[in-house]
C-alpha positions as a LaTeX table, in Angstrom:
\begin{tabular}{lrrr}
\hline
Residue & $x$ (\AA) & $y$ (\AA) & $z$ (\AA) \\
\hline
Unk1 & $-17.86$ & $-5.82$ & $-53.16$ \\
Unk2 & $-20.69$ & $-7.23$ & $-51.14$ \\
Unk3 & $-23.79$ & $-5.63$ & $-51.75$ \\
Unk4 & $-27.52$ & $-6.18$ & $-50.05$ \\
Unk5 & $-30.88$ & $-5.62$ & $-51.57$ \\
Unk6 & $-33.56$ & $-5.01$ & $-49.28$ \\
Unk7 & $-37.36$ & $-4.19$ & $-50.11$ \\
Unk8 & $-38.72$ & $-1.40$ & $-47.71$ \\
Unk9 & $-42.13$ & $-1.43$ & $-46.75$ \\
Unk10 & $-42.84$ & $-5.01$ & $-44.46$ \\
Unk11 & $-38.89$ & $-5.40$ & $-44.31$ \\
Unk12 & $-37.70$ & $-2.42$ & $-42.78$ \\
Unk13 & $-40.58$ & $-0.56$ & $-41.48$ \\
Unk14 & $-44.12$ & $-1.39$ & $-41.07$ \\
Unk15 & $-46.53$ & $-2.03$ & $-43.94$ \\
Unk16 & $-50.09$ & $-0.48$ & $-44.46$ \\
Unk17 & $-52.76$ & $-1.57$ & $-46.63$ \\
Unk18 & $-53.27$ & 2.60 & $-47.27$ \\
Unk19 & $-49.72$ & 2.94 & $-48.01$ \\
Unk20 & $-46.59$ & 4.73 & $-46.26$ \\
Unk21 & $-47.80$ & 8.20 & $-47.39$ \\
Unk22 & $-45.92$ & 10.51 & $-44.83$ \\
Unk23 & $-42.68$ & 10.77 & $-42.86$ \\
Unk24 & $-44.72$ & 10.29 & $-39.99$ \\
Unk25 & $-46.57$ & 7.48 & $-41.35$ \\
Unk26 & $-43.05$ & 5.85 & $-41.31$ \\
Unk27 & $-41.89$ & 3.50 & $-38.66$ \\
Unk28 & $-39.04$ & 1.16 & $-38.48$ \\
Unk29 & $-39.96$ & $-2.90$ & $-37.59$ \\
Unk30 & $-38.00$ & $-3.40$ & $-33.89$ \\
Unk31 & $-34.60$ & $-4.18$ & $-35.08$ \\
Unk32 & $-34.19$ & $-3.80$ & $-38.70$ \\
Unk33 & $-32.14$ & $-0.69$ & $-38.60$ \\
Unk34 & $-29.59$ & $-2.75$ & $-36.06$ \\
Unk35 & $-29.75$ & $-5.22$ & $-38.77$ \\
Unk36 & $-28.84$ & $-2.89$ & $-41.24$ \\
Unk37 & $-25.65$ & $-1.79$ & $-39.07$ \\
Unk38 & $-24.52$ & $-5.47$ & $-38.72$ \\
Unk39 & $-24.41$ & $-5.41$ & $-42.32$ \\
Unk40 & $-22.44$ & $-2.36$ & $-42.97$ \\
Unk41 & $-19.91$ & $-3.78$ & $-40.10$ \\
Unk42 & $-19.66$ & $-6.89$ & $-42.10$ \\
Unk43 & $-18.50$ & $-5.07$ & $-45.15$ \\
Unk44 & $-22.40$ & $-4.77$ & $-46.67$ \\
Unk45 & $-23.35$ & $-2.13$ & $-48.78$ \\
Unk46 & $-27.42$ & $-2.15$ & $-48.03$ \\
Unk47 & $-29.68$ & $-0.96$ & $-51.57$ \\
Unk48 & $-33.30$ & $-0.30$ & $-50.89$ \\
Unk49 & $-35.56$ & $-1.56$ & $-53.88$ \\
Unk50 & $-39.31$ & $-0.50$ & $-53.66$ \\
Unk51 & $-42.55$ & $-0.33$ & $-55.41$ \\
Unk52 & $-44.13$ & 3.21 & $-54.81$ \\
Unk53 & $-47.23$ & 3.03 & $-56.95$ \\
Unk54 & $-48.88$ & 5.31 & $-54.63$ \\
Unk55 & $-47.05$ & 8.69 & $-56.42$ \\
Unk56 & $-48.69$ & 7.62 & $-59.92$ \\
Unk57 & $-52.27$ & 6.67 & $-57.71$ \\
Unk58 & $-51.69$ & 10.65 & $-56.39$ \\
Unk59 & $-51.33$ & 9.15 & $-52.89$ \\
Unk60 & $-48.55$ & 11.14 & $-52.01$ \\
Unk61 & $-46.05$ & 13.14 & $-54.27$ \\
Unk62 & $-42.19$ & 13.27 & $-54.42$ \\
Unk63 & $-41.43$ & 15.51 & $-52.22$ \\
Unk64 & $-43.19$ & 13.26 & $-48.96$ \\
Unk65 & $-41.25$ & 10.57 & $-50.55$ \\
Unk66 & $-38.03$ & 12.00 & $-50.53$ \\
Unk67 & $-39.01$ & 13.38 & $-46.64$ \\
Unk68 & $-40.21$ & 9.55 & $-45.98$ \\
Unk69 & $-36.18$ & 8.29 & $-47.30$ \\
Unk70 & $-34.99$ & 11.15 & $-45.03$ \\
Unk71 & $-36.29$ & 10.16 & $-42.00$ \\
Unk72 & $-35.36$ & 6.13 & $-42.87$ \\
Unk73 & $-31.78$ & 7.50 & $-43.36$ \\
Unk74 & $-31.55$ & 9.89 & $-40.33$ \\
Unk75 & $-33.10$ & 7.01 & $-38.47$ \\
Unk76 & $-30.25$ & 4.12 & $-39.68$ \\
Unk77 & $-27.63$ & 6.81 & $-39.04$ \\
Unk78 & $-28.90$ & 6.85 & $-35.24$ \\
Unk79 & $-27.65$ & 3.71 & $-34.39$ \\
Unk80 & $-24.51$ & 2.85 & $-37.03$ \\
Unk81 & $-26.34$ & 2.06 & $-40.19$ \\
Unk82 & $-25.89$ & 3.01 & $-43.42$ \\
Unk83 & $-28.35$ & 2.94 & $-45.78$ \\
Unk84 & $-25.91$ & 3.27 & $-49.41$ \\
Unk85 & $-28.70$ & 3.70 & $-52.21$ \\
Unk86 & $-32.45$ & 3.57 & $-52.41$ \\
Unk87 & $-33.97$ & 2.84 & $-56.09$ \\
Unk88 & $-38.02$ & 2.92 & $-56.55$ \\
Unk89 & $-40.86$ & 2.64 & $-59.04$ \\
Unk90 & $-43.18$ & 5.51 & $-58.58$ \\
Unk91 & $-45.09$ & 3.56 & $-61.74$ \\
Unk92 & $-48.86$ & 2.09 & $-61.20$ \\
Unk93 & $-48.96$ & $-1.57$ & $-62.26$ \\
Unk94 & $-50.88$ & $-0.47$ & $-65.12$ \\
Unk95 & $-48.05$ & 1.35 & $-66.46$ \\
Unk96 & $-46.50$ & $-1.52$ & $-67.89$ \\
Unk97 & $-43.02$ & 0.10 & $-66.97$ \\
Unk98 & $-39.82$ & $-2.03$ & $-66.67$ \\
Unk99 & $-39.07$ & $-1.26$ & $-63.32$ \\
Unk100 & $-41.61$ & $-2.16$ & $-61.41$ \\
Unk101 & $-41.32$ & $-5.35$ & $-59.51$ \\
Unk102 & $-41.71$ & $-8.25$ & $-59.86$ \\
Unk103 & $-39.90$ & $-7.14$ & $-63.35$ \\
Unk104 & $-36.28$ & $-6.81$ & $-63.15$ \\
Unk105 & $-35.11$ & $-3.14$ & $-64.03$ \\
Unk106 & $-34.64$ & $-1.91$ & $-60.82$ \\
Unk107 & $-32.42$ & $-4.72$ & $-60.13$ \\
Unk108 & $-30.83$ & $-4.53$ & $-63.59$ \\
Unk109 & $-29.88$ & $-0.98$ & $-62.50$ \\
Unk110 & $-28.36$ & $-1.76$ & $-59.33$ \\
Unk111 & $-26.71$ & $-4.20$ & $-61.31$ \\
Unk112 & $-25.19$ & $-1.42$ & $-63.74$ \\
Unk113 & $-24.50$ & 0.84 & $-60.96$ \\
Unk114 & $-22.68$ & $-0.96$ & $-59.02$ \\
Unk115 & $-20.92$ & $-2.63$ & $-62.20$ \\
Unk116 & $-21.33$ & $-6.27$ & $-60.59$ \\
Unk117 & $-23.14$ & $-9.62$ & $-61.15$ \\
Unk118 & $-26.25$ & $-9.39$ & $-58.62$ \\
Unk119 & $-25.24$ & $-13.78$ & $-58.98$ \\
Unk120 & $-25.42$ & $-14.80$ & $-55.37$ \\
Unk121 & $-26.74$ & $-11.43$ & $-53.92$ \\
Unk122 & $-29.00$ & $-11.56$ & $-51.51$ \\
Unk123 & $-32.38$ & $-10.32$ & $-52.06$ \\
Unk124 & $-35.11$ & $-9.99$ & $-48.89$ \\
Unk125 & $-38.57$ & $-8.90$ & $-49.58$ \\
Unk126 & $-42.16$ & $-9.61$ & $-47.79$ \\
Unk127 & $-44.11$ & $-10.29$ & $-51.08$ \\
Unk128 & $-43.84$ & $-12.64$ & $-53.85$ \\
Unk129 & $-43.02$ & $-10.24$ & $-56.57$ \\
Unk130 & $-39.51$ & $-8.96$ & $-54.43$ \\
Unk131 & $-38.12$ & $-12.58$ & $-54.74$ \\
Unk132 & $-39.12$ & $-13.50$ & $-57.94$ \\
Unk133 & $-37.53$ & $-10.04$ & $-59.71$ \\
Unk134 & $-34.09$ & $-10.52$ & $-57.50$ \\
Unk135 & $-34.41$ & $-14.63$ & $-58.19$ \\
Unk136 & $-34.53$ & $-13.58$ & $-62.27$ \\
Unk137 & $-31.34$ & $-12.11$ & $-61.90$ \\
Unk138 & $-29.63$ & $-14.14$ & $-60.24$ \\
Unk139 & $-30.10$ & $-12.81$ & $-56.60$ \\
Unk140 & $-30.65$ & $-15.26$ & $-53.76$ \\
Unk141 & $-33.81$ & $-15.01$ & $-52.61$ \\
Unk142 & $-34.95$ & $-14.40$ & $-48.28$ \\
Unk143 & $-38.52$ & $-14.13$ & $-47.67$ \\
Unk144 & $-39.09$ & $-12.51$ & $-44.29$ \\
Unk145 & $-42.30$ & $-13.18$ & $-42.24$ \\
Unk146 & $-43.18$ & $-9.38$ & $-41.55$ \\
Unk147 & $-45.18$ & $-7.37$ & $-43.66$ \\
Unk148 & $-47.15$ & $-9.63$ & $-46.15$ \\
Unk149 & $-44.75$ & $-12.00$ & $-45.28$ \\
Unk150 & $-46.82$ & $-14.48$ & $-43.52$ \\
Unk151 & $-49.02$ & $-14.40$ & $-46.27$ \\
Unk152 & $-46.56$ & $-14.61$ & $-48.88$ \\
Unk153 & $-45.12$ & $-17.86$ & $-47.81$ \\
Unk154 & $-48.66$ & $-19.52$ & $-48.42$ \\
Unk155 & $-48.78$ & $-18.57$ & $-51.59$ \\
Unk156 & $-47.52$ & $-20.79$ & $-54.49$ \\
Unk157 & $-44.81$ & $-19.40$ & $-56.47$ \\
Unk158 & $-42.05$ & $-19.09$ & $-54.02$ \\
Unk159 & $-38.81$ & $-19.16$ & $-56.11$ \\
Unk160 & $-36.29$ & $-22.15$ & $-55.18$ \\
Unk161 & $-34.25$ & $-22.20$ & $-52.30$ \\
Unk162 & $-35.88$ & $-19.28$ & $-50.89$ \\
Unk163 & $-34.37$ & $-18.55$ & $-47.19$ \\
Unk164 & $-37.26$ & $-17.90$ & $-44.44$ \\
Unk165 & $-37.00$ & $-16.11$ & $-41.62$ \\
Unk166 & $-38.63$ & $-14.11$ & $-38.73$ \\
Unk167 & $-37.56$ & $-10.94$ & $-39.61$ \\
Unk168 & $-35.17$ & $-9.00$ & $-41.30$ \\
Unk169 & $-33.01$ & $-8.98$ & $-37.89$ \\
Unk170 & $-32.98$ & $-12.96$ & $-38.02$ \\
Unk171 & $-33.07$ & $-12.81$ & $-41.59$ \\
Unk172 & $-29.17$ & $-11.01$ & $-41.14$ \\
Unk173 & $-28.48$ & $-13.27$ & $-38.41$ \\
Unk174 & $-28.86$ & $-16.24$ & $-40.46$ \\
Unk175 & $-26.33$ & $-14.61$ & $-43.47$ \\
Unk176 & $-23.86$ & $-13.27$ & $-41.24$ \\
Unk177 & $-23.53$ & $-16.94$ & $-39.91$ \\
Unk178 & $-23.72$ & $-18.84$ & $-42.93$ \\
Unk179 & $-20.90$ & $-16.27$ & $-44.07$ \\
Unk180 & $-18.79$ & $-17.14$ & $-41.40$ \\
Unk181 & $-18.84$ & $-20.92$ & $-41.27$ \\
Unk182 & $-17.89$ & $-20.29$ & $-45.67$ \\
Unk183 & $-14.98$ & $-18.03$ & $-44.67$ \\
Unk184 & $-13.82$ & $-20.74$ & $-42.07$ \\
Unk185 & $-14.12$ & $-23.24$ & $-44.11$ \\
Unk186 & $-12.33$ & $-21.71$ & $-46.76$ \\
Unk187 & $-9.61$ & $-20.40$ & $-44.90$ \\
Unk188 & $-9.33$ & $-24.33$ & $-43.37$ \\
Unk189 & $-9.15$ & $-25.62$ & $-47.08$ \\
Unk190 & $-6.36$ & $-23.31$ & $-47.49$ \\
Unk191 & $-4.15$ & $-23.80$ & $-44.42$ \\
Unk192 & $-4.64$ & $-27.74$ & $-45.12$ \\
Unk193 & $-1.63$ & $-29.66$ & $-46.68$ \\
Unk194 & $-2.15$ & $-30.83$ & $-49.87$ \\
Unk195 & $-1.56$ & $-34.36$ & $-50.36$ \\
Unk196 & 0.51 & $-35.50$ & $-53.91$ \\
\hline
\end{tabular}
């Protein structure tokens, strides 16, 4: 199976400082939810991992959040994506919970869910604590420039490796092309001779 793990807020729709607290609030980045669909027609099944601290700050309650995932799926649906799961903290950092990232429950979950390895997923998040709780378990890490992106990348910390791009549009560009040129290559190892 190849699965996806994408953080919401500053990946697929616009960040704010005072939270996503409404459906309306809610806005998709200019070609993330295309992105999404080139996934799904390369065989991806797309997770959504968030943070949503602002239910235990009394921002907003479950019920706007559940409205908020409504409109993101109605939205992906519009143009060919599919959005398969969406897993969230509604925990304050103060909570000391296990899921909230940068810890590693949520993932673990989608790990146990799925019943895979998340070894070699990819992971793309705008902030410093997505990459480092997909990079702790095993998930390859893409930083992408929107959101606190920008910011992100001048921060020290970054995990290894991590994968920088634009967007989360170039950010699927770059994977669905570094997918193909490993599927060509191994279907070239295979239809090559092998010499005794």
């Amino acid at each position: 199976m190849k699965l996806i793990i994408l953080d919401r807020d500053g990946v697929i729709n616009f960040d704010s400082e005072r939270f996503i607290k409404s459906a309306d609030e809610w806005q998709p980045i200019p070609g993330s939810l295309e992105a999404i669909a080139r996934l799904n027609q390369a065989g991806y099944r797309v997770v959504v991992c968030t943070n949503q601290s602002g239910i235990a700050r009394g921002l907003f309650n479950m019920t706007a959040l559940n409205a908020i995932h409504q409109k993101m799926h109605l939205a992906a649906q519009e143009v060919g994506a599919e959005i398969d799961a969406i897993f969230f903290c509604p925990h304050a950092a103060g909570d000391n919970c296990d899921c909230r990232k940068p810890k590693t429950g949520m993932f673990l979950e989608i790990a146990r869910r799925y019943e895979i390895s998340l070894r070699g997923i990819p992971s793309i998040g705008d902030s410093l604590r997505d990459l480092q709780a997909g990079f702790n378990c095993g998930c390859i890490p893409y930083l992408v420039l929107t959101g606190k992106g920008t910011k992100t990348q001048a921060e020290d910390g970054l995990p290894p490796d991590t994968l920088i791009y634009q967007d989360l549009a170039a950010a699927v560009d770059g994977l669905l092309d570094a997918t193909k040129a490993a599927e060509a290559a191994d279907e070239n190892a295979a239809a090559s001779p092998v010499s005794h």
